[in-house]
C-alpha positions, 0 to 999 in steps of 0.5 A, a space after each residue: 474499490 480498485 487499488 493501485 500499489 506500487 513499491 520502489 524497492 523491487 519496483 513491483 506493481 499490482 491491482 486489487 479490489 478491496 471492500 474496506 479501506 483499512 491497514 490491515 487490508 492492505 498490510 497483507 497485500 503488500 506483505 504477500 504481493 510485495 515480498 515485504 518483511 517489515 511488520 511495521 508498516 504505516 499506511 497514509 492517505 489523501 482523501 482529496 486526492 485518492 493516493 497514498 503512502 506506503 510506510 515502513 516505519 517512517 520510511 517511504 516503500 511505496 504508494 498506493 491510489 484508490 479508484 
């Protein structure tokens, strides 16, 4: 799967292919690619629409979209 991750606080965007759509999987990549320190990340998403939200704690970082 192709995964779109885009974070607002330093407005850094990036593609990547993942085989398994879990937290663990895209905590590192928003932690390694988006030079993010929180190690409290929450992951939400839609399966209607294929998107989701990245969390830190309950506050918005970023969003994510599967295609």
């Amino acid at each position: 799967m192709n995964i779109c991750f885009h974070l607002l606080q330093n407005k850094t965007s990036w593609k990547a292919v993942i085989h398994q759509l879990n937290s663990d999987n895209f905590a590192r990549h928003v932690l390694h690619h988006g030079g993010v320190n929180g190690l409290a990340l929450n992951f939400s998403y839609c399966e209607q629409t294929a998107t989701g939200k990245i969390l830190d704690k309950s506050t918005p970082i970023g969003h994510f979209s599967v295609r």
